[in-house]
Structures are given as structure tokens and as C-alpha cells.
N, C-alpha and C positions, 0 to 999 in steps of 0.2 A: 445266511440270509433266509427271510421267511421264501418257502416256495407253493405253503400246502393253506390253503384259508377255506371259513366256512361264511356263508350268505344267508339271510334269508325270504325265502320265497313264497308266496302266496300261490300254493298250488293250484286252487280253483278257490271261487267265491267261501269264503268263511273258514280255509282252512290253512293256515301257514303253518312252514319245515323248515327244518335249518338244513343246509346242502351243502358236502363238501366241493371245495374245487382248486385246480390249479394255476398259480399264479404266474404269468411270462415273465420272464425275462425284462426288465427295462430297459427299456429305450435311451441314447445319449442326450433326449428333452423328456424324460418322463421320471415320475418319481414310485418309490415304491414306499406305502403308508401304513403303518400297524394302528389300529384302530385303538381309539381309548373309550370315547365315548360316545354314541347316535343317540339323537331326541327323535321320538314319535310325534309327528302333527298328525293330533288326532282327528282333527276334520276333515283333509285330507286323506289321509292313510288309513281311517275305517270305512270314508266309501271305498276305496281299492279292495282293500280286504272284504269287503262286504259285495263286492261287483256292481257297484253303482257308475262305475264311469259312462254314460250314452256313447254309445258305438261314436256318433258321429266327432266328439271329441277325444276320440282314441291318440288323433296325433297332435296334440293341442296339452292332451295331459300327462305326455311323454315326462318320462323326471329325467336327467343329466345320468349317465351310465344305466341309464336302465336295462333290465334284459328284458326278453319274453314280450308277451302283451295280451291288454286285457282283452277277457276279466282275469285269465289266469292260465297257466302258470308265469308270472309275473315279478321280478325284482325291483323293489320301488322301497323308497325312501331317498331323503338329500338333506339331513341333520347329520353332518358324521365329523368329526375332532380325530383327529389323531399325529400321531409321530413319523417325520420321513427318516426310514433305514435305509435310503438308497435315492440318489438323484445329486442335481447341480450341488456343489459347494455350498452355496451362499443359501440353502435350502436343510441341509444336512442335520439331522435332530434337532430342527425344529416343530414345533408343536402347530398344525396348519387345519383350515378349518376345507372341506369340499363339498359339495352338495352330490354326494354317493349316497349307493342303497345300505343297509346294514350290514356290514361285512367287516369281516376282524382284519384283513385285510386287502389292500387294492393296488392296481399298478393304474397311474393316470397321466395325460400329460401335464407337464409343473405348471403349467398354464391354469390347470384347472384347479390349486390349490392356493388360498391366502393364509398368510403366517397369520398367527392370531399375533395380538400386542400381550406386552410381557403383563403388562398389567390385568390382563382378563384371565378369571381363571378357566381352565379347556373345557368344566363341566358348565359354565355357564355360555359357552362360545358357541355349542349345539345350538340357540335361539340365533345366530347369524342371518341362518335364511329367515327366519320369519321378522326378523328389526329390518332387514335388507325388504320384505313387501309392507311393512309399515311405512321406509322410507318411501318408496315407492308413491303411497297413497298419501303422503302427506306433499309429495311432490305434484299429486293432481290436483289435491284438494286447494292447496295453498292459503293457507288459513291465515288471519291478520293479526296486527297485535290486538288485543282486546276481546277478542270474539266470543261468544259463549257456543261451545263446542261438546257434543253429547255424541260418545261410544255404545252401540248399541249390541252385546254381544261380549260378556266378558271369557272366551277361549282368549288361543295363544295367540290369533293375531289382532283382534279387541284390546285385548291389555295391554301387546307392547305399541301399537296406536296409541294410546293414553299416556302411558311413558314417556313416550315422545314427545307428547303437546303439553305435557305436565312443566317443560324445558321453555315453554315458548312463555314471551313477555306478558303479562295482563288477562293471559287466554283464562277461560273457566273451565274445566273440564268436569264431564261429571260422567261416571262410567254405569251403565244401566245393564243389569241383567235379570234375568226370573231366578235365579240362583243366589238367596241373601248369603250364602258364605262366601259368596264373592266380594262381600263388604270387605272380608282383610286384605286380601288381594288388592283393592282399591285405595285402601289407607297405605297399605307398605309402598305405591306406587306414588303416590302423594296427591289423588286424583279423588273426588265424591265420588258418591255409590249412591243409586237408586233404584228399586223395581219398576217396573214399564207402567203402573200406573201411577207410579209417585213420580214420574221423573220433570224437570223440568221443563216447559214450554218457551217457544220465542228462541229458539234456539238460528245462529246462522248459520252453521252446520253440523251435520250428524255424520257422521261412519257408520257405517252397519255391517257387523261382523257375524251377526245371529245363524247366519243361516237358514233362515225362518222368515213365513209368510209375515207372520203377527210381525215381526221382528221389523221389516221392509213396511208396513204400516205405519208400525208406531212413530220409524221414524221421519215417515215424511208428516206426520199430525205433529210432532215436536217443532218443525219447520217455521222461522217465521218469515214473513212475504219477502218471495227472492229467492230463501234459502235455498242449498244445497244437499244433495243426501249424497255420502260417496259409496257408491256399492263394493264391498267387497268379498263378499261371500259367494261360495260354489255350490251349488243346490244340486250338483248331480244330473240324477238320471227324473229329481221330482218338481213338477209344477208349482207355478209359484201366483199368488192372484192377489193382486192390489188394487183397491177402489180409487180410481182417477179422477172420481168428482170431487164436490165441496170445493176445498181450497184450492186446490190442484193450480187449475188455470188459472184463476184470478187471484192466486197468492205469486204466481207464477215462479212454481217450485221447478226443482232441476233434479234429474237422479243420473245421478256419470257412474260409468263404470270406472273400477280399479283393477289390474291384474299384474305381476310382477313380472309375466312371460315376456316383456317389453319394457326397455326404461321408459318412464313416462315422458310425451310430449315437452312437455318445457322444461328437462334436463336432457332429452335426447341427443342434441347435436353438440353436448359439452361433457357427458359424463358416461363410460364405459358399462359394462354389466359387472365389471370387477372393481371400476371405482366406488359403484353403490355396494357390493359388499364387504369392501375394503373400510368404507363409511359405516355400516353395520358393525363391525367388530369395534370400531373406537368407540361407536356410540353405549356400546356392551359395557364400558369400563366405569359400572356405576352397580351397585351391591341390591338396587330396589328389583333389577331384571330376577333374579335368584326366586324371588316371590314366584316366580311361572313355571318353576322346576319343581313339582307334586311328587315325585314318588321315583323309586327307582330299582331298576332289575337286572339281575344278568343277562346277558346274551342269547342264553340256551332256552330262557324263559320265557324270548319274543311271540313266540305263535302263541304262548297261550295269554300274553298282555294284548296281543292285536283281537282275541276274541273277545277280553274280555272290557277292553277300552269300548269297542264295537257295540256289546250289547248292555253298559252306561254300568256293569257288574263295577268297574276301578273307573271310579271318578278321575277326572286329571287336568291338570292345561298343558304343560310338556311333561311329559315319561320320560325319565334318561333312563337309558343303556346303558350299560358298562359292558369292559371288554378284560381281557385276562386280568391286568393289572390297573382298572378303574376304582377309585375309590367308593 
């Protein structure tokens, strides 16, 4: 059985290593996982790298197995696929998705791992957690049939937002980024595509995944009276400033937050943290999600993909990782 595994870690701001270490012994409820494949969120995972987290949400942007804490030295990631060599029966070489840091391998309890379904293949199941805070945000937003509905932000959690409304009856979607190659992305997802100043008006809701001032503008100006804007972008450690007049009040617009650290309110009292990512992977078992998987690298090559994801050197929407025997 595996006993020797490597991690890695973000030493301080802008420098990550790969770390050897040794793995316990499992426990009679825990499983042990050889890794196949992690995805980079890179929105996410280049402020960490970069040391953007503001102190004051140190324990707020804790990840699942994290070690250390920021700014560094730091283990952080929770896209990881891989195989249990060890654990319950009913669990035994199958192929399970968890929300761990990069590590080729891990010892967790079974609790924290969901089998992926047979039909999803394990390099597109790395998107788990990010379809699991799209489900999230569409559980706040609750969009109708009909609606005309505008994504503002095409990364990885913009796009699989779109994805998912692309499913819903009558909706219009139309995905807007500053980034025109994000048109194929758009078309493979089966969603419009627009730059922020060609994009649609009158809209009764927007998502905004930008990260961006401009971004948190544009789309409450898309708004039309009533509308909603669902926030769900992390700005870090940088200020962010939106003009509240004009339409503001007397459009009587609305800006909610979304985050995933909590099932959202009106699924709360009926649906687990592991029914929503249980709900993630079946939603996976569709060939247009593959569109958000940009590029890919071995294992040993992470610290220099997190510098270089960081300073926009490798473009991307998810990075897969591979591990010994990843394709």
C-alpha cells in the first residue's frame, strides 16, 4: 500500500514546492486515495499563491484538508479525483471525487469522498466543486422560466453558471466577457457570447463572476427595474467601488451575495453539503463541461503553473493536473 506521497505547497507569497510526506495508516471509517487528477481554480488559487487572502478572512478561506495558513506556508487546493486503494468495501477501487489539496496521495475520512458516476469521465469530475458553487448560486438566484439571464465573467465559475441555465426552459442566456476567445467557450456551452459593451440590456438577472469593479457595474447597468445581480466573485485583499445612483433606487435593483461555504438558504433545511456535490457530478455527465478543461500538466510542474497561471503568462479556465498514471 501507498505509505510515501508528495503535496504541494505554497511556501510564501508567489512561490510554490512540491513536499514529500508520510501517509497514516487508515482508519476502520477512512479511506486511502491515490490521486489521478487536480484542477487549478484559478481565481481562487492565484490570490493564495499570490498572498492575497485579507487576514481578516483567514478562517472563512480555509479549504477542506488544508495545512499551514496564510499567506504561507500554505496547502490549499479542493479539485482532486482519484482512486481508493484502501477503505469500506462498498468504496474499494472506485474512482471518488474530494475536495483535498494537490497531493498524489491522501488518507481522509470516507465521509469526505463522493464516487463519481460511471458515466463522468474522472478528468472532467475535477469541475465538481466549481458545478457544486454554480449549483449553489443558482439555488439563490432562482431564476424563472423565461427569464433573460446575462453571466458576467467567463472563468471557471461564469461558465459553468451558464451551463447550467443553458438546461433551464425559455431562459436566454448570454455569457459576456472582455476576452473575445471566450466566444468558443460560449458556443460549445450552447449559451451567446458578448463583450461588456455589446452585451444585452433589460436583463432580470445577471451573475457576475468577473471579479472586477467594471465587471460589478456593468452588471447592475444590464439590470432591468427590479432586477437582480447575484454576486459571486472574491475580490481578495482589493477594493471594489460601484456608483449607486441613476437607476439604483428607482430601478430598485438588488445585489445578493453567493458563496458556496454554506448551502444556500432555500435548499438549507432539505439538502446536505454532500447532496449538493453528489448533484454536481450527475450534472457533470454532459461532454459541453470538457470546454472549461484549457490545458494540462504533470504534478511536478504545479509551482511553476501556479506562477505562471498568476501572472496571466498560461491563459486558462480549469488547469488539469495529472498524477503518475493520468492521461
Amino acid at each position: 500500500m501507498i505509505r510515501e506521497a508528495y503535496a504541494c505547497w505554497v511556501r510564501e507569497p508567489g512561490v510554490a514546492e512540491i513536499r514529500p510526506l508520510s501517509l497514516p495508516e487508515p482508519g476502520p471509517d477512512e479511506v486511502l486515495v491515490r490521486a489521478r487528477y487536480s484542477g487549478v481554480s484559478r481565481g481562487t488559487e492565484t490570490l493564495v499563491f499570490a498572498g492575497r487572502v485579507p487576514p481578516d478572512q483567514y478562517a472563512s478561506m480555509r479549504a477542506p484538508f488544508q495545512e499551514g495558513d496564510f499567506p504561507g506556508p500554505v496547502k490549499y487546493g479542493y479539485l482532486n479525483v482519484g482512486v481508493v486503494e484502501q477503505g469500506p468495501p462498498e468504496l474499494l477501487g472506485r474512482t471518488v471525487f474530494c475536495l483535498h489539496p494537490h497531493q498524489s496521495a491522501y488518507v481522509v475520512p470516507a465521509s469526505a469522498v463522493v464516487p463519481v458516476p460511471d458515466d463522468v469521465p474522472p478528468a472532467r469530475a475535477v469541475l465538481a466543486g466549481t458545478v457544486e458553487t454554480a449549483v449553489n448560486a443558482l439555488w439563490d438566484a432562482a431564476p424563472l422560466v423565461g427569464d433573460r439571464v446575462t453571466v458576467i465573467g467567463a472563468g471557471m465559475v461564469g461558465c459553468c453558471v451558464a451551463a447550467l441555465l443553458a438546461r433551464f426552459p425559455g431562459v436566454h442566456v448570454e455569457l459576456v466577457d472582455t476576452d473575445a476567445r471566450r466566444a468558443g467557450v460560449a458556443g460549445a456551452l450552447g449559451v451567446g457570447f458578448a463583450r461588456p459593451d455589446d452585451a444585452a440590456g433589460d436583463r432580470d438577472l445577471v451573475v457576475h463572476a468577473s471579479a472586477t469593479a467594471a465587471g460589478l457595474q456593468r452588471s447592475l447597468d444590464l439590470l432591468a427595474p427590479e432586477g437582480t445581480v447575484i454576486e459571486l466573485s472574491w475580490y481578495g485583499d482589493r477594493p471594489v467601488q460601484v456608483s449607486l445612483g441613476g437607476a439604483f433606487h428607482s430601478g430598485r435593483l438588488t445585489v445578493r451575495s453567493s458563496q458556496v461555504g454554506m448551502v444556500a438558504p432555500a435548499r438549507r433545511g432539505r439538502r446536505s453539503y454532500a447532496d449538493r456535490l453528489a448533484l454536481a457530478l450527475d450534472l457533470l455527465d454532459d461532454p459541453a463541461f470538457d470546454a472549461l478543461i484549457t490545458g494540462a500538466s504533470r504534478f511536478a510542474e504545479l509551482p511553476d503553473v501556479l506562477a505562471r497561471l498568476s501572472t496571466g503568462a498560461l491563459p486558462a479556465l480549469c488547469h488539469l493536473i495529472t498524477y503518475d498514471d493520468g492521461e
